[in-house]
N, CA, C, O and CB atoms as a CASP TS submission, in Angstrom:
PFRMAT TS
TARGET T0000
AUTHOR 0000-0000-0000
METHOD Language model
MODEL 1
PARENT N/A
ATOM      1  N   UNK     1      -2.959 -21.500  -5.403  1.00  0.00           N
ATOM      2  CA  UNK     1      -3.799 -22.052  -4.370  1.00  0.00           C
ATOM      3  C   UNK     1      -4.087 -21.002  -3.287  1.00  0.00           C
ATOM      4  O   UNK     1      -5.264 -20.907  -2.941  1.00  0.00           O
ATOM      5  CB  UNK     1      -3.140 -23.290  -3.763  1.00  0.00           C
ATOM      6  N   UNK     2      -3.244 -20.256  -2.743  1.00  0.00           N
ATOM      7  CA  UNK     2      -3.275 -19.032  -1.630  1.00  0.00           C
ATOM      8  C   UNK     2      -4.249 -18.121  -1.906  1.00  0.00           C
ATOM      9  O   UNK     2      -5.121 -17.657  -1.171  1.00  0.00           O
ATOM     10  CB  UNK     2      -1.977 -18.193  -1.528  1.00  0.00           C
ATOM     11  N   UNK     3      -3.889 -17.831  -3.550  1.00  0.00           N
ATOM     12  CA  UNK     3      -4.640 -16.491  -3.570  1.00  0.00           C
ATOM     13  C   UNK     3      -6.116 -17.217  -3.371  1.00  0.00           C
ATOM     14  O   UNK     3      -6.833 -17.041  -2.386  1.00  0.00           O
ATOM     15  CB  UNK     3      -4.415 -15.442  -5.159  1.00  0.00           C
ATOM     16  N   UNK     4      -6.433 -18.077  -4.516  1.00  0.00           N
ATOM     17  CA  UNK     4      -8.170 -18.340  -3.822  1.00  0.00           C
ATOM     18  C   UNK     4      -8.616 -18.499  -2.279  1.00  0.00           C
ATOM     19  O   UNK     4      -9.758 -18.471  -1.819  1.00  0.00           O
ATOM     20  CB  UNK     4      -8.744 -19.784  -4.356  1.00  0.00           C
ATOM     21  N   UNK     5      -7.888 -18.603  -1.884  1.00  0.00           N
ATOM     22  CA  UNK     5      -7.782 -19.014  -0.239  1.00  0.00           C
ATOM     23  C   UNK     5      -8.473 -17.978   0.250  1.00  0.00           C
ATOM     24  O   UNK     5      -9.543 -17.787   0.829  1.00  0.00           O
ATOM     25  CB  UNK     5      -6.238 -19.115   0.533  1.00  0.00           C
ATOM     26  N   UNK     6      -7.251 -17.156  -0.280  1.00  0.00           N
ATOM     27  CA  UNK     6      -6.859 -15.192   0.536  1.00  0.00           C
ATOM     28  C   UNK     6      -8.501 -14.462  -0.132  1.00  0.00           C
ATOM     29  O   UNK     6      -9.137 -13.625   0.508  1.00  0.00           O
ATOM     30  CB  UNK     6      -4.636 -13.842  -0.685  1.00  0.00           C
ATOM     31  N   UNK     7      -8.917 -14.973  -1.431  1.00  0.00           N
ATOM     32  CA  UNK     7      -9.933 -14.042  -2.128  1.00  0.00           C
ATOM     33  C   UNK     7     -11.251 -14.647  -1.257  1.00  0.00           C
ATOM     34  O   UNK     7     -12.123 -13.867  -0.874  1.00  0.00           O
ATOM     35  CB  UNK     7     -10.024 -14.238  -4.067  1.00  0.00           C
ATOM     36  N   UNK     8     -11.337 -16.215  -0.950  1.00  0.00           N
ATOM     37  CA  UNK     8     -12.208 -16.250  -0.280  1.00  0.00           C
ATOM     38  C   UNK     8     -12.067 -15.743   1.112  1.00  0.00           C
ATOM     39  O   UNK     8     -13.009 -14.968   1.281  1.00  0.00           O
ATOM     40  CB  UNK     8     -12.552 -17.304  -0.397  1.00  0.00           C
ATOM     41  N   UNK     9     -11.369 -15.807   2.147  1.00  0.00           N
ATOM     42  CA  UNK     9     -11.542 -15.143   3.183  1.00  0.00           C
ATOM     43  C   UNK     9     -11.722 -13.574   3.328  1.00  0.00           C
ATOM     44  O   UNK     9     -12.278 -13.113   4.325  1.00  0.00           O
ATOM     45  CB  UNK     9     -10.653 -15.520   3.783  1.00  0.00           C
ATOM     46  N   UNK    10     -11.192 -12.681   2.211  1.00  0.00           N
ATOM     47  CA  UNK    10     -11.499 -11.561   2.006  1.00  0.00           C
ATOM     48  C   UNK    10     -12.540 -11.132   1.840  1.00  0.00           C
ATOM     49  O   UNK    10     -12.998 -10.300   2.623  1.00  0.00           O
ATOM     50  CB  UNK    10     -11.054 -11.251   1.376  1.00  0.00           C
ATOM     51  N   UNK    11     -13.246 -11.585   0.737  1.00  0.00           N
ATOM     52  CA  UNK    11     -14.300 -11.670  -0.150  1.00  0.00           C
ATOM     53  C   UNK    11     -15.461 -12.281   0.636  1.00  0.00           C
ATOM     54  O   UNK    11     -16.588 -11.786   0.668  1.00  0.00           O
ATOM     55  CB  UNK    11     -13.917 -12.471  -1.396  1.00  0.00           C
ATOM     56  N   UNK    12     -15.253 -12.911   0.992  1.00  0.00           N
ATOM     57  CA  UNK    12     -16.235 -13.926   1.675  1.00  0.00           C
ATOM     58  C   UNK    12     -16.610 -14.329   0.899  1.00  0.00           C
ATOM     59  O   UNK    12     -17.820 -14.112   0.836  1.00  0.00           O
ATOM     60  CB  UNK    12     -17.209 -13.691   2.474  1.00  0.00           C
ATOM     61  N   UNK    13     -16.027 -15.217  -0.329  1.00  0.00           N
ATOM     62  CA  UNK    13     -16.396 -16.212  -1.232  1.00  0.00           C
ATOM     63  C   UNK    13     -16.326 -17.352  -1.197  1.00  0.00           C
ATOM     64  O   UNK    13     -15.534 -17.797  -0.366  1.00  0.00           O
ATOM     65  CB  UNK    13     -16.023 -16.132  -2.049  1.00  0.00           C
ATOM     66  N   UNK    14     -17.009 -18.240  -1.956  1.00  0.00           N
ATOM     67  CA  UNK    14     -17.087 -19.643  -1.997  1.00  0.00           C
ATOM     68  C   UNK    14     -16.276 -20.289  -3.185  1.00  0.00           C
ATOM     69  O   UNK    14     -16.492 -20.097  -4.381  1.00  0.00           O
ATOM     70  CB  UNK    14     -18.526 -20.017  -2.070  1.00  0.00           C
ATOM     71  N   UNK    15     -15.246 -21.137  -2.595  1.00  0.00           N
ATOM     72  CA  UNK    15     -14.036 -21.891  -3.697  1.00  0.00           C
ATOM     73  C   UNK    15     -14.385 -23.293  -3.312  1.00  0.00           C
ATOM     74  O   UNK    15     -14.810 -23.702  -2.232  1.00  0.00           O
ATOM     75  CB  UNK    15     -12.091 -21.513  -3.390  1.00  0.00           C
ATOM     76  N   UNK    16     -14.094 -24.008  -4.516  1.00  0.00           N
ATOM     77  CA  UNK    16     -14.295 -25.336  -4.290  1.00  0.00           C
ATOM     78  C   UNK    16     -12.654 -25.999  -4.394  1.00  0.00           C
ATOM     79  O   UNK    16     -11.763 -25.598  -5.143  1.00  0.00           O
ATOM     80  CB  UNK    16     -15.465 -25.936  -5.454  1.00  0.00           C
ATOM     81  N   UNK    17     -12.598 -26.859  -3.635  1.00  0.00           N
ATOM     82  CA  UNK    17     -11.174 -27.463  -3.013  1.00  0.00           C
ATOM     83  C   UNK    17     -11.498 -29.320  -3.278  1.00  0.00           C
ATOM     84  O   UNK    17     -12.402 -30.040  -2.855  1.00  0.00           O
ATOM     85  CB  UNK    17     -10.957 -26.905  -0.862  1.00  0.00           C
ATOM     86  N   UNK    18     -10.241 -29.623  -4.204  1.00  0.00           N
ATOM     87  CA  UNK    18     -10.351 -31.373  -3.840  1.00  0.00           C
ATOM     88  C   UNK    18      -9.658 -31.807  -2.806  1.00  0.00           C
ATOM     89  O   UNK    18      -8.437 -31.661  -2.856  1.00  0.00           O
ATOM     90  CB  UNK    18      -9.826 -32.347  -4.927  1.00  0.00           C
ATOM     91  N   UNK    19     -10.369 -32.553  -1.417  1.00  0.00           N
ATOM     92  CA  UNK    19      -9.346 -32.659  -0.749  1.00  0.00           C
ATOM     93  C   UNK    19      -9.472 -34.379  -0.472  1.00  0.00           C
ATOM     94  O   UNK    19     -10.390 -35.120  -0.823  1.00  0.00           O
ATOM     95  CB  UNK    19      -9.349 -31.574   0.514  1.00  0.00           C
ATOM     96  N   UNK    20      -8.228 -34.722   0.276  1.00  0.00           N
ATOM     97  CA  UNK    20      -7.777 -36.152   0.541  1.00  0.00           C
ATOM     98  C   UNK    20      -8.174 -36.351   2.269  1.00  0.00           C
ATOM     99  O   UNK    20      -7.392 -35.972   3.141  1.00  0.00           O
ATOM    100  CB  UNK    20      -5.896 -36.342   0.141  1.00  0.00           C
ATOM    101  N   UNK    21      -8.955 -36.733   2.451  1.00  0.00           N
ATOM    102  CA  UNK    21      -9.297 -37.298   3.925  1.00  0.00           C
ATOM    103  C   UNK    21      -8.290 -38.578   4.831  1.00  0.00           C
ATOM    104  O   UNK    21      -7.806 -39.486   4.155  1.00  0.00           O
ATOM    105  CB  UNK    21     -10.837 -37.973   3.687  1.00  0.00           C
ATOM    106  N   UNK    22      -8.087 -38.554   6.083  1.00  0.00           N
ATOM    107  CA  UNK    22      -7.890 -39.463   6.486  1.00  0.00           C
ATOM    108  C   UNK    22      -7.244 -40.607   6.290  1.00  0.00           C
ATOM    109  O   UNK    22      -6.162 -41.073   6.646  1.00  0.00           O
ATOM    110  CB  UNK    22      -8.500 -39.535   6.611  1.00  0.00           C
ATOM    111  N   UNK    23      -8.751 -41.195   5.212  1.00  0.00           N
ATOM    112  CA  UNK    23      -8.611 -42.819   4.913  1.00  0.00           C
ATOM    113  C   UNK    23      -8.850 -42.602   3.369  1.00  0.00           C
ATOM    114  O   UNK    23      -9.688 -43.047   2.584  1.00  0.00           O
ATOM    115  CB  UNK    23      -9.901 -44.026   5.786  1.00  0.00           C
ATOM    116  N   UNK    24      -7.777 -41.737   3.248  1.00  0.00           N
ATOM    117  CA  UNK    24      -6.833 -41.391   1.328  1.00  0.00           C
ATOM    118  C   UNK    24      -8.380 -41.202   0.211  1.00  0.00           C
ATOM    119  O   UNK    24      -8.239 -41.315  -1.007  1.00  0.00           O
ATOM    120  CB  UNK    24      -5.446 -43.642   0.426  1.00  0.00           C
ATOM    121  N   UNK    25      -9.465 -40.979   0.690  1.00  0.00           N
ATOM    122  CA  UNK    25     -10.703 -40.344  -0.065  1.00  0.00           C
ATOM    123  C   UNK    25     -10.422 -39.178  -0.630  1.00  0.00           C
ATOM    124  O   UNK    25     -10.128 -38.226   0.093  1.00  0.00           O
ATOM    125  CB  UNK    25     -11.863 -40.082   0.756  1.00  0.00           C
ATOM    126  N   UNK    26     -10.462 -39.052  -1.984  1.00  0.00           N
ATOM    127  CA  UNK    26     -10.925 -37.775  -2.316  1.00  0.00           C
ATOM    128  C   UNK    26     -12.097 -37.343  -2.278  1.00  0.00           C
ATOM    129  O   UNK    26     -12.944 -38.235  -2.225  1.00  0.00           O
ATOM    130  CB  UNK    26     -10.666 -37.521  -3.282  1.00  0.00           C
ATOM    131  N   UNK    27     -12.475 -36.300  -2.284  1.00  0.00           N
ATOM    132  CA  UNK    27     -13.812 -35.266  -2.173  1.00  0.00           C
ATOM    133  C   UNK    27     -13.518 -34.031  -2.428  1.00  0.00           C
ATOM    134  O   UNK    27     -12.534 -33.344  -2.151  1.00  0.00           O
ATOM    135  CB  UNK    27     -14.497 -35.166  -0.834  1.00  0.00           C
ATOM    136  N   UNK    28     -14.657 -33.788  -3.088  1.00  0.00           N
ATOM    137  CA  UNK    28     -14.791 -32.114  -3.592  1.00  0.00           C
ATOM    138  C   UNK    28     -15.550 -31.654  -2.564  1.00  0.00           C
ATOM    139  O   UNK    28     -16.418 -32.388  -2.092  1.00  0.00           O
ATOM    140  CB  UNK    28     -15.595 -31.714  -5.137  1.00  0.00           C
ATOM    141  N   UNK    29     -15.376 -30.618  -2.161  1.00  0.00           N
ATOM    142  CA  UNK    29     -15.645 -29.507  -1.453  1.00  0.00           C
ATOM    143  C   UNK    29     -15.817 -28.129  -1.403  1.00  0.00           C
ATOM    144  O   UNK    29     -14.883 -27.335  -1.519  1.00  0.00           O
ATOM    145  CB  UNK    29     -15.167 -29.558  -0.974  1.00  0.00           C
ATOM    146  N   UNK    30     -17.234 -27.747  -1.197  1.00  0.00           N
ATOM    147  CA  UNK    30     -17.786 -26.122  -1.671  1.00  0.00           C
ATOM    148  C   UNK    30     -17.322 -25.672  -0.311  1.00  0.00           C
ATOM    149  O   UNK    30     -17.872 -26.211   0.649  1.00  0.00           O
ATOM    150  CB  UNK    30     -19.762 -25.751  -2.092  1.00  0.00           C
ATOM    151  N   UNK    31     -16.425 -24.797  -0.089  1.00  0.00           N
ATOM    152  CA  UNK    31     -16.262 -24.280   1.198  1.00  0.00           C
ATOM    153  C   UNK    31     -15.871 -22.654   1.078  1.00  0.00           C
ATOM    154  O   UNK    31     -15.389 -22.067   0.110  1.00  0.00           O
ATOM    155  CB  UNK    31     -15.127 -25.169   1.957  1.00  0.00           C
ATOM    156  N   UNK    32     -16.236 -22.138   2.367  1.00  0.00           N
ATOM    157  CA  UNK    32     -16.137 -20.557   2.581  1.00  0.00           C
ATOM    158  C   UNK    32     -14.857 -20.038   3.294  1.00  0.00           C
ATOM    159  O   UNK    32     -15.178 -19.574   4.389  1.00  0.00           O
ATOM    160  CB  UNK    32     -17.366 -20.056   3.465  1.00  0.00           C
ATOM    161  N   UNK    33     -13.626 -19.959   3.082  1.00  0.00           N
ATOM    162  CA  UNK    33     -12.667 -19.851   4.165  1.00  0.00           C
ATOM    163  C   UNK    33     -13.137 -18.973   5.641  1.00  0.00           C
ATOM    164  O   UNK    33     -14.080 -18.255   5.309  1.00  0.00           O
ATOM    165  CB  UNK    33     -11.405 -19.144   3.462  1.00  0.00           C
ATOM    166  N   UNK    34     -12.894 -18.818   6.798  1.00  0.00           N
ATOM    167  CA  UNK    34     -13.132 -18.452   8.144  1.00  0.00           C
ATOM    168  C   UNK    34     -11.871 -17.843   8.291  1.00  0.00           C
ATOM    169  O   UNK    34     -11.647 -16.633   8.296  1.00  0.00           O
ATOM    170  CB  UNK    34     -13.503 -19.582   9.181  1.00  0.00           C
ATOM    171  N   UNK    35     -10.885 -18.965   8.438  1.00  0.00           N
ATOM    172  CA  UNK    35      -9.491 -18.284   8.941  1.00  0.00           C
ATOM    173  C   UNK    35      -8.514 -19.175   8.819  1.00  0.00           C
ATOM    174  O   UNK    35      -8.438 -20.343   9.201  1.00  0.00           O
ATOM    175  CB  UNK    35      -9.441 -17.801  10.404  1.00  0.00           C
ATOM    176  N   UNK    36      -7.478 -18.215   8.012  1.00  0.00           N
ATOM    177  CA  UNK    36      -6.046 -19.240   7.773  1.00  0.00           C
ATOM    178  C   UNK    36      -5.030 -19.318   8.779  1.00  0.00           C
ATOM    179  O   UNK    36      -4.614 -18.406   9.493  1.00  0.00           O
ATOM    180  CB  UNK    36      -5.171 -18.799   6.551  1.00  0.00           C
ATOM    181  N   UNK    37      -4.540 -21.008   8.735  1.00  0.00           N
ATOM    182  CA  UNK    37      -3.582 -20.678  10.122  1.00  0.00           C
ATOM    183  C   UNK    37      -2.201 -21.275   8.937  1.00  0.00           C
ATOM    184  O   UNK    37      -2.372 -21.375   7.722  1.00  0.00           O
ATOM    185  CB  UNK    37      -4.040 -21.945  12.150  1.00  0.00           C
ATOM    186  N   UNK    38      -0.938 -21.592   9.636  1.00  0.00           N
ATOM    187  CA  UNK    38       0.165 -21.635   9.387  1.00  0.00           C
ATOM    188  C   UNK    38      -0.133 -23.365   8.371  1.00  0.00           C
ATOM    189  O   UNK    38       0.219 -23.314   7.192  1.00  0.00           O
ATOM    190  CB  UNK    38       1.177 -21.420  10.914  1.00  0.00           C
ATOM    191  N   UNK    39      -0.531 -24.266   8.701  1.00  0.00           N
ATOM    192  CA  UNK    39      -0.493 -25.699   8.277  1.00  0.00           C
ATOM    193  C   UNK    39      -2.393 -25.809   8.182  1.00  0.00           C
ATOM    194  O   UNK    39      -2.780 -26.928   7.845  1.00  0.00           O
ATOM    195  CB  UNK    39       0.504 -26.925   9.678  1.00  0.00           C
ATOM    196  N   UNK    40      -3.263 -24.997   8.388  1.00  0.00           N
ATOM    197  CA  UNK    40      -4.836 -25.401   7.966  1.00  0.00           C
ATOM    198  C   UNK    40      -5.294 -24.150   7.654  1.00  0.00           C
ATOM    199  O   UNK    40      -4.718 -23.064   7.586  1.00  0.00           O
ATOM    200  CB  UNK    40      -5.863 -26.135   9.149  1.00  0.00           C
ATOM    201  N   UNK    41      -6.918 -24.633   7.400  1.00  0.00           N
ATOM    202  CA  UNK    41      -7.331 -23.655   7.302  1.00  0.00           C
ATOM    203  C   UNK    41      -9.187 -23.717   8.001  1.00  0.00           C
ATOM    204  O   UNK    41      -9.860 -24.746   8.050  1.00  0.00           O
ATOM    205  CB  UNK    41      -6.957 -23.339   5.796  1.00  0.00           C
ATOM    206  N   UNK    42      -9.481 -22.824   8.296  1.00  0.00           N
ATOM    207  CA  UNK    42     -10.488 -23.223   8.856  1.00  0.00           C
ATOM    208  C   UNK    42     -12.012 -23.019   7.926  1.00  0.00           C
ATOM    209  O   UNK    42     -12.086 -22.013   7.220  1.00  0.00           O
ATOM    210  CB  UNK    42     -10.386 -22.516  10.151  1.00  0.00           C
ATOM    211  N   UNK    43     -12.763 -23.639   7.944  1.00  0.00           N
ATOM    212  CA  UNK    43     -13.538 -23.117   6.784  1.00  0.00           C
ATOM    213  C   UNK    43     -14.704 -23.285   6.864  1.00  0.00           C
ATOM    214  O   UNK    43     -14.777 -24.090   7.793  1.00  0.00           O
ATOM    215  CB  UNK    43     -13.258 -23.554   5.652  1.00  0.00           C
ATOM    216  N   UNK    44     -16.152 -22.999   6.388  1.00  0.00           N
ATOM    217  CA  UNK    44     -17.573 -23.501   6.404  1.00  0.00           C
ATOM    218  C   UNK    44     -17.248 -24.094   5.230  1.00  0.00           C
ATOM    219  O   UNK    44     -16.617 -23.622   4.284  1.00  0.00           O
ATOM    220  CB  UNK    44     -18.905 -22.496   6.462  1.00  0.00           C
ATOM    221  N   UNK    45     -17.858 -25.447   5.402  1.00  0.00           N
ATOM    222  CA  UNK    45     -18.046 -26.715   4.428  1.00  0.00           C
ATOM    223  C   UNK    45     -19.454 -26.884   3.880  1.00  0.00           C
ATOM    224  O   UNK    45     -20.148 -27.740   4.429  1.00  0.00           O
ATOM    225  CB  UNK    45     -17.701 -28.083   5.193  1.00  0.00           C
ATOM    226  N   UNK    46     -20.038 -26.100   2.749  1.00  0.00           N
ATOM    227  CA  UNK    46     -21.343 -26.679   2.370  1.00  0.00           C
ATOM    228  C   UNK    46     -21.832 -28.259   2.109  1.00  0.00           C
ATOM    229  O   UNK    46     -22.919 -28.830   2.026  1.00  0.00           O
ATOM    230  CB  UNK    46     -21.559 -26.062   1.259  1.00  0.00           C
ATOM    231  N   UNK    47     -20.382 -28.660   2.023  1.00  0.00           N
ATOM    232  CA  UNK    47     -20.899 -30.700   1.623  1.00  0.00           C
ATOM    233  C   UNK    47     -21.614 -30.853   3.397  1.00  0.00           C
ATOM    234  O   UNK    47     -22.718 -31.342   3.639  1.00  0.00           O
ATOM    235  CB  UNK    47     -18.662 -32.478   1.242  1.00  0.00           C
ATOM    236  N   UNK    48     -20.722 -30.339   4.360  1.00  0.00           N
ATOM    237  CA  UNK    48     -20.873 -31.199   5.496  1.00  0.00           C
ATOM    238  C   UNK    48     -21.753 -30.065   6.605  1.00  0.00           C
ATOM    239  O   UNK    48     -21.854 -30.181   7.826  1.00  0.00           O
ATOM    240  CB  UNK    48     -19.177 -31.817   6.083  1.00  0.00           C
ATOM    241  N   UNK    49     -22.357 -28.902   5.669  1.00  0.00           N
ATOM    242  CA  UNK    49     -23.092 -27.977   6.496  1.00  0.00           C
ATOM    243  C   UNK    49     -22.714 -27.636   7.777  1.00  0.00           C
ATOM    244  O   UNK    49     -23.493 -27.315   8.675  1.00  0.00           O
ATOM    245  CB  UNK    49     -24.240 -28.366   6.622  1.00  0.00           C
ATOM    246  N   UNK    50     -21.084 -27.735   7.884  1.00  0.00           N
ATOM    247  CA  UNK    50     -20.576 -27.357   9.410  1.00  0.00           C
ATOM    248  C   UNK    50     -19.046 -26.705   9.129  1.00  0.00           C
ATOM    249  O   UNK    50     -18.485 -26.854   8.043  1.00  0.00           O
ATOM    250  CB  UNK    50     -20.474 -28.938  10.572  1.00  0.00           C
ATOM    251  N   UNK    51     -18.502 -26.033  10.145  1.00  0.00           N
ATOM    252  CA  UNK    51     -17.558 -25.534  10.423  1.00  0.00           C
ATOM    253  C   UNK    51     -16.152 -26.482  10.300  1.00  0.00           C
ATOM    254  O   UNK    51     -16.164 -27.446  11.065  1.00  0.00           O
ATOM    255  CB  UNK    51     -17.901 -25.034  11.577  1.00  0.00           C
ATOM    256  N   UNK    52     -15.310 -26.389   9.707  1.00  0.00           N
ATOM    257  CA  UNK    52     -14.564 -27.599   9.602  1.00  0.00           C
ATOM    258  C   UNK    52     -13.446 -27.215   9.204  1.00  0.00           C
ATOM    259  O   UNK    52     -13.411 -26.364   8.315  1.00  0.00           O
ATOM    260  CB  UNK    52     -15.050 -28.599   8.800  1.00  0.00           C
ATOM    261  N   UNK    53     -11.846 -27.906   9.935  1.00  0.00           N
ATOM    262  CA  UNK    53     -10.756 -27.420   9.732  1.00  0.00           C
ATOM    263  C   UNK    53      -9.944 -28.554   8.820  1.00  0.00           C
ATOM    264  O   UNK    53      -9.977 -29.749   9.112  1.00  0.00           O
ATOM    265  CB  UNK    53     -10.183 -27.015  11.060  1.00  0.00           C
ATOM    266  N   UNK    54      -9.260 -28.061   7.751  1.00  0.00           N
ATOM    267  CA  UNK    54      -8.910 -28.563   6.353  1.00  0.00           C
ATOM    268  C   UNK    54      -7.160 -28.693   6.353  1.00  0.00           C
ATOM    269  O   UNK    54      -6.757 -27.580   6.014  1.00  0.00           O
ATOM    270  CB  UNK    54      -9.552 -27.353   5.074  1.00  0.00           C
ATOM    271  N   UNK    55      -6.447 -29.247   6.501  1.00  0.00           N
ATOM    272  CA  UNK    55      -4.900 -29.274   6.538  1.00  0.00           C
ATOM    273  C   UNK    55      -4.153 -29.378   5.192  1.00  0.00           C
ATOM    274  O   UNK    55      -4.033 -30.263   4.345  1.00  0.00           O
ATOM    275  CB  UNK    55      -4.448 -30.461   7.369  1.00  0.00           C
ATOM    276  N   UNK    56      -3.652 -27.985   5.356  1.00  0.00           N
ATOM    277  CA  UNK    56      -3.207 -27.356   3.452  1.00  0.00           C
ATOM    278  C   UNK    56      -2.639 -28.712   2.873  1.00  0.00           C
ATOM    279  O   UNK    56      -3.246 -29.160   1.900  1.00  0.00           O
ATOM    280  CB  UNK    56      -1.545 -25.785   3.243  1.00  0.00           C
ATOM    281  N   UNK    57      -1.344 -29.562   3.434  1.00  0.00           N
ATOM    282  CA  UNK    57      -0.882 -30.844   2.604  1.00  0.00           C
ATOM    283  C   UNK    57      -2.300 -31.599   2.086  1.00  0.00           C
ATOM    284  O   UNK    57      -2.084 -32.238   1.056  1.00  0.00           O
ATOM    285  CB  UNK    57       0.124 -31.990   3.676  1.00  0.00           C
ATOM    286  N   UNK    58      -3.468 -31.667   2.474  1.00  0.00           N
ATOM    287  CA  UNK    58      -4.206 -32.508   2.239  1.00  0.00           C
ATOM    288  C   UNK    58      -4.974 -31.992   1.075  1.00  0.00           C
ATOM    289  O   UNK    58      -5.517 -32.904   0.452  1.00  0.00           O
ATOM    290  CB  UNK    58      -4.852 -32.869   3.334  1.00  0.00           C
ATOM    291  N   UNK    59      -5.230 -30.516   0.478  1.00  0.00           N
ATOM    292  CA  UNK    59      -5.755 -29.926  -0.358  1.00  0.00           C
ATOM    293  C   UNK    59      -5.001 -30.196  -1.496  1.00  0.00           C
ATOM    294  O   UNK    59      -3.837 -29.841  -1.681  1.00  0.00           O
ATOM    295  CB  UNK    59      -5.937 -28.729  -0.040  1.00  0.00           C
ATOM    296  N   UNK    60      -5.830 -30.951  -2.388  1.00  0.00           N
ATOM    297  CA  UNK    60      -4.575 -31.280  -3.575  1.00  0.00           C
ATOM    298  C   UNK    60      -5.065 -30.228  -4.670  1.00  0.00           C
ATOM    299  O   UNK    60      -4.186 -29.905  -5.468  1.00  0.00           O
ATOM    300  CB  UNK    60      -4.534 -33.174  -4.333  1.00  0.00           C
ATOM    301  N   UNK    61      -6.363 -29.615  -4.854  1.00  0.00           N
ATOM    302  CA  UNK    61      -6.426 -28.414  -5.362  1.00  0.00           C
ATOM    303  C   UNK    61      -7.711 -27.813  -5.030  1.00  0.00           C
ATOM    304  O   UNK    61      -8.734 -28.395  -4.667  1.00  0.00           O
ATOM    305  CB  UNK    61      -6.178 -28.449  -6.709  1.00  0.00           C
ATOM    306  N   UNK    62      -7.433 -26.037  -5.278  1.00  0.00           N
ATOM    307  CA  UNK    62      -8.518 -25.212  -5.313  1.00  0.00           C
ATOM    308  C   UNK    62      -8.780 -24.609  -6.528  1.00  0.00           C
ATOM    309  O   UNK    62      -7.960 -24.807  -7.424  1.00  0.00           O
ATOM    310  CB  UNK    62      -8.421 -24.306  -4.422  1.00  0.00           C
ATOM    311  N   UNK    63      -9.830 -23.855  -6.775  1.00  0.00           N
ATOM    312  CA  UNK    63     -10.012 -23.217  -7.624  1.00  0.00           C
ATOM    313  C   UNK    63     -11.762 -22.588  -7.784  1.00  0.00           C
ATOM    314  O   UNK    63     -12.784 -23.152  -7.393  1.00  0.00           O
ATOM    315  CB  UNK    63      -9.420 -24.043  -8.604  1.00  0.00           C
ATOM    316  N   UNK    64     -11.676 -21.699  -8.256  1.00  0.00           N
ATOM    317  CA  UNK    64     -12.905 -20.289  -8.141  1.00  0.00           C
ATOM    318  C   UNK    64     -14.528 -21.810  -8.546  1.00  0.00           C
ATOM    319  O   UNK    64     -14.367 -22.874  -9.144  1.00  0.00           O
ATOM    320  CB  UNK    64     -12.494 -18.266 -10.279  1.00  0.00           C
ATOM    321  N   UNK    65     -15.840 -21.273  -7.945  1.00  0.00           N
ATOM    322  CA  UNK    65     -17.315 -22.025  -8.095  1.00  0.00           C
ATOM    323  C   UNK    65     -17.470 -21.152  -9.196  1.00  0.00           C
ATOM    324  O   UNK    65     -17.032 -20.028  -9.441  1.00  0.00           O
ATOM    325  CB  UNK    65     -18.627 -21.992  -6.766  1.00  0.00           C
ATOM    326  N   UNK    66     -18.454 -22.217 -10.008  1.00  0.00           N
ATOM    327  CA  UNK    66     -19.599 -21.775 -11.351  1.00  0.00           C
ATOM    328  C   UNK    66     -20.654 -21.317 -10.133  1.00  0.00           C
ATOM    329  O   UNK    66     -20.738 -21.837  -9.021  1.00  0.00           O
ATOM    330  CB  UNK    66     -20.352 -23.409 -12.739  1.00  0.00           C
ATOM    331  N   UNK    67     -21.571 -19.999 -10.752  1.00  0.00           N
ATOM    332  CA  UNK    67     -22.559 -19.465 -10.260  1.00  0.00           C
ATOM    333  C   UNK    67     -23.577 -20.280 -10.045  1.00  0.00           C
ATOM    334  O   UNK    67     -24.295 -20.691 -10.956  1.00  0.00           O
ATOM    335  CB  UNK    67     -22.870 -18.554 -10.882  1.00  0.00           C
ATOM    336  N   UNK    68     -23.679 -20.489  -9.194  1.00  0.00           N
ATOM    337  CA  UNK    68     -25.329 -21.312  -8.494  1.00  0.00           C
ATOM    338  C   UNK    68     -24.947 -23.052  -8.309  1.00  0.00           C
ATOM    339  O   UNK    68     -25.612 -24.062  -8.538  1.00  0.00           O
ATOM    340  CB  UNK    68     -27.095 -21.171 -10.053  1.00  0.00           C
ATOM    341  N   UNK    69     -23.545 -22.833  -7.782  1.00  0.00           N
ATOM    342  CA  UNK    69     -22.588 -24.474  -7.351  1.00  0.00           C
ATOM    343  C   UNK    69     -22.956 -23.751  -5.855  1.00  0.00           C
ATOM    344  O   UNK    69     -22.948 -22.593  -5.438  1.00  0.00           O
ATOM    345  CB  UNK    69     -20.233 -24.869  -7.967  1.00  0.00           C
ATOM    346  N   UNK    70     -23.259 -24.986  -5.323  1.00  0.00           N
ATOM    347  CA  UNK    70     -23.247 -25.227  -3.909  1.00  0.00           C
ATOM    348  C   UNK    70     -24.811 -25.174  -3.220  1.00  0.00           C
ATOM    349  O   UNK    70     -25.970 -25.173  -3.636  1.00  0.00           O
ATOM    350  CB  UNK    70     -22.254 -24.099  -3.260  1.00  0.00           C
ATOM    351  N   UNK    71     -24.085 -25.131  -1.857  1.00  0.00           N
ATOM    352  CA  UNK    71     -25.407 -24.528  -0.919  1.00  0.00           C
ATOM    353  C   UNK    71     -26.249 -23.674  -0.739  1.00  0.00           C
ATOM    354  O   UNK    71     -27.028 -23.765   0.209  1.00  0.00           O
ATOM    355  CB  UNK    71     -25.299 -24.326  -0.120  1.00  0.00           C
TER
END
């Protein structure tokens, strides 16, 4: 899970993440990492076209986009 994290914030790549919201929703998510902190991560969200901070327990997985997925 880190390293895609680490390759997108390096890279400035786009990984797609399933994550658990709030009110126990899953959703997939095309996002760009910004900056990792200790318990989140901060990220551009193509679902929600905004800047948006993601809390690692809530990421139940990541993993690398097919070419021409997303925004």
């Amino acid at each position: 899970m880190m390293y895609f994290m680490n390759r997108s914030l390096h890279d400035k790549e786009k990984i797609m993440i399933y994550y658990m919201d709030s009110d126990n929703r899953v959703t997939q998510r095309i996002i760009r990492v910004i900056q990792m902190e200790v318990h989140s991560i901060v990220a551009f969200c193509y679902y929600r076209r905004q800047i948006r901070t993601f809390r690692l327990n809530n990421i139940l997985s990541v993993g690398p986009t097919k070419k021409g997925v997303g925004a």
